[in-house]
N, C-alpha and C positions, 0 to 999 in steps of 0.2 A: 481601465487601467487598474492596476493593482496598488494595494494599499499597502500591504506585509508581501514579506518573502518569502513567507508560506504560497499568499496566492500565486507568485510566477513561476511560468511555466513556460512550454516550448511545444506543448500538444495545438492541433491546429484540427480543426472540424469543420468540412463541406460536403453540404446536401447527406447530414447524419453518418459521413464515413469520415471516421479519425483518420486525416490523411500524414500525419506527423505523432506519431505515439509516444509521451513520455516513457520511457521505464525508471528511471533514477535521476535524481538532482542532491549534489553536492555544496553544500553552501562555503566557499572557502572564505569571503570576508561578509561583514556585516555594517552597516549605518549609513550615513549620506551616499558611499559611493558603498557599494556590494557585488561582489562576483561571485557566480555560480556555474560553476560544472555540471552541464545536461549528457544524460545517455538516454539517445531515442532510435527511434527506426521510422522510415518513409515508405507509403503505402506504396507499393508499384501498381499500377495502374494493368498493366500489361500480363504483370503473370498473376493478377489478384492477389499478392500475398507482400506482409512487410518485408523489404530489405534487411539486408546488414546494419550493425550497428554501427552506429554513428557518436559524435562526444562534438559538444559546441562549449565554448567559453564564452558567458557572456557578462556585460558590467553594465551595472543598471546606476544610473542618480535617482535619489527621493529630491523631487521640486513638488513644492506646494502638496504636500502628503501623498501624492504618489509617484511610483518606479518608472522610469522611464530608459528605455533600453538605450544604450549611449556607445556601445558598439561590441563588438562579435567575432570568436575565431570559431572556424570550424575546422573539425579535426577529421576526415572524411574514412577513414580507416585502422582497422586493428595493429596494420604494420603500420601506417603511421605515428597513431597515441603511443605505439613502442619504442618508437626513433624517440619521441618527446620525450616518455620515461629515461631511456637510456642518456639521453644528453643531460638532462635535471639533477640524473645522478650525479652524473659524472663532478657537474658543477657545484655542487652540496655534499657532497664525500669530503 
């Protein structure tokens, strides 16, 4: 488990092949509870090469000194994260 929110991540490794690739993490809050915005990609198996990006929301608790994942959106596409932005706006304009 991780200690700081430097260590968390969303990369994921079986049998030496990054099957989950971070590229970017967003830290939007910080302390007991903390969420951060991941941009990663999934190894496809099938045509040997990383997928489309991807964007996960996740919110972590610190218990007993370390992070502990407390639950998770996933955002599965570029038109999707655009719908999100576009509504975000609209409601914070």
């Amino acid at each position: 488990m991780a200690e700081t929110i430097d260590e968390l991540t969303v990369e994921y490794s079986e049998d030496d092949l990054v099957t989950t690739k971070e590229l970017d993490k967003v830290v939007l809050t910080k302390g007991a509870w903390s969420t951060i915005l991941f941009r990663y990609q999934d190894w496809d198996r099938k045509k040997e090469e990383y997928g489309p990006e991807k964007y996960t929301i996740r919110r972590y608790q610190k218990r007993n000194g370390e992070y502990r994942q407390q639950s998770k959106f996933n955002i599965s596409s570029k038109d999707q994260a655009r719908q999100l932005i576009e509504a975000l706006q609209q409601w914070v304009d």
